[in-house]
C-alpha positions as CSV (number, residue, x, y, z in Angstrom):
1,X,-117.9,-29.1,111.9
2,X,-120.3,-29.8,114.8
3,X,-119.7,-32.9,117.1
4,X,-122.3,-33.3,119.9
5,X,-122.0,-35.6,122.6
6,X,-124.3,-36.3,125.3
7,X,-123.0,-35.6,128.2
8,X,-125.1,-35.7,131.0
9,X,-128.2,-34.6,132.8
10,X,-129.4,-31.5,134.0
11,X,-129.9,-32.7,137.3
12,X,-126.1,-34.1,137.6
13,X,-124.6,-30.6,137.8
14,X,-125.9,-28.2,140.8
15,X,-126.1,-24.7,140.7
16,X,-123.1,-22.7,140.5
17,X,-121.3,-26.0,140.2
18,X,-119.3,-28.4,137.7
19,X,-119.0,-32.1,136.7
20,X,-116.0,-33.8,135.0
21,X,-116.9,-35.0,132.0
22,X,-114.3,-37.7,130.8
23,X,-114.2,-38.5,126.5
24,X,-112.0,-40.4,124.4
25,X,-108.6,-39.1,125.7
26,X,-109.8,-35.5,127.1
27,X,-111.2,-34.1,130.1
28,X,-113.9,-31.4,129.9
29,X,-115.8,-29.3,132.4
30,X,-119.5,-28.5,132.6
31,X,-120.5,-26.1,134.9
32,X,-124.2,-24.6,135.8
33,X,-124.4,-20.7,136.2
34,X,-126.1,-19.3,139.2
35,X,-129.0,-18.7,136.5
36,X,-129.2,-22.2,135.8
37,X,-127.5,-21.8,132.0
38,X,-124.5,-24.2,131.3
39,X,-121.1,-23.7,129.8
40,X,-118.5,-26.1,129.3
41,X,-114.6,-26.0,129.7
42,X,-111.4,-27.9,129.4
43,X,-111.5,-30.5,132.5
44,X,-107.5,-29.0,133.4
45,X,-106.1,-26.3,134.6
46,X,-103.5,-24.8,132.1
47,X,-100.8,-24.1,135.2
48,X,-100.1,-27.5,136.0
49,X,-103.0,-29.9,134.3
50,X,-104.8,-30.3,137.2
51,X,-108.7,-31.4,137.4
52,X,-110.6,-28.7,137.8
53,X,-113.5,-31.0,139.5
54,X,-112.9,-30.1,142.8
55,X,-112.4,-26.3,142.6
56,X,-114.6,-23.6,143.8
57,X,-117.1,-22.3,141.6
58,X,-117.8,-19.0,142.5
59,X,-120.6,-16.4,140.3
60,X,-118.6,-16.7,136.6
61,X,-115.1,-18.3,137.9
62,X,-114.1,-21.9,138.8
63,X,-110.7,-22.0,141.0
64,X,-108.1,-24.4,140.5
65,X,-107.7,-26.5,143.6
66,X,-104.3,-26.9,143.6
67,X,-103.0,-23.1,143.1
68,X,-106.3,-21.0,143.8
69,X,-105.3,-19.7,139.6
70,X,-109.0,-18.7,138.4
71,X,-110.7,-18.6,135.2
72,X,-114.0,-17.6,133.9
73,X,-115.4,-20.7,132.7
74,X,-118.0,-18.8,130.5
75,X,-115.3,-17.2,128.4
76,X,-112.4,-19.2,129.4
77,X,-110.3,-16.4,130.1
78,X,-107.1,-17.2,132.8
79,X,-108.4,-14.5,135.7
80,X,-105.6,-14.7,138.4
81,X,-102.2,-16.7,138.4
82,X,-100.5,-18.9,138.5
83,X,-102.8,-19.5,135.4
84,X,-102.0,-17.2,132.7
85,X,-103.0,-20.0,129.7
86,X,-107.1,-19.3,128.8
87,X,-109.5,-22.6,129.2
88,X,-110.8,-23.6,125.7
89,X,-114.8,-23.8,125.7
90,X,-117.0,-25.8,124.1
91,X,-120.8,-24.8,122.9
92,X,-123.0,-26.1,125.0
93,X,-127.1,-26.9,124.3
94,X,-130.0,-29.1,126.1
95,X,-132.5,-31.0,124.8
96,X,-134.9,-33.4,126.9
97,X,-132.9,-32.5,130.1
98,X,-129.7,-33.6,128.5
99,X,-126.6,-31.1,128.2
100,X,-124.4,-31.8,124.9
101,X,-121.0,-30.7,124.0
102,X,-119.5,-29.8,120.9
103,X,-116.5,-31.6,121.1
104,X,-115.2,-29.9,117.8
105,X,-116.4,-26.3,118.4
């Protein structure tokens, strides 16, 4: 089943950079590569459920803020500990300069 949700603009996320995206009752992450393509995350860090808004976003990896864990938020795979638990992600398109999620995918 395919759920898409608006979530934003283009022009809200900078490059190599993320927004929180906040819906229903769950936190997701979109972030925009260096290349300018966009991928989309859980909003929390698996270690400890922190928001992963303020971390680093660095080539492929976003850093956790609280405990430097890393993951590679275009696969979703936990990179360095603390985190060891993967990031789900989400497909991901644009239309009119509007990124969707696929809440369900």
């Amino acid at each position: 089943m395919v759920n898409w949700v608006k979530a934003c603009k283009k022009e809200d996320i900078e490059l190599e950079d993320l927004i929180r995206f906040d819906y229903e009752n769950k936190t997701y992450a979109i972030y925009c590569s260096p290349d300018e393509n966009y991928f989309c995350t859980d909003g929390l860090c698996t270690h400890e459920n922190v928001h992963l808004e303020d971390g680093l976003v660095m080539d492929d990896l976003i850093e956790c803020p609280m405990h430097n864990g890393q993951f590679n938020y275009k696969t979703g795979k936990a990179i360095r500990s603390p985190a060891c638990d993967d990031l789900k992600i989400y497909n991901v398109k644009v239309e009119s300069d509007f990124i969707f999620i696929d809440i369900d995918s």
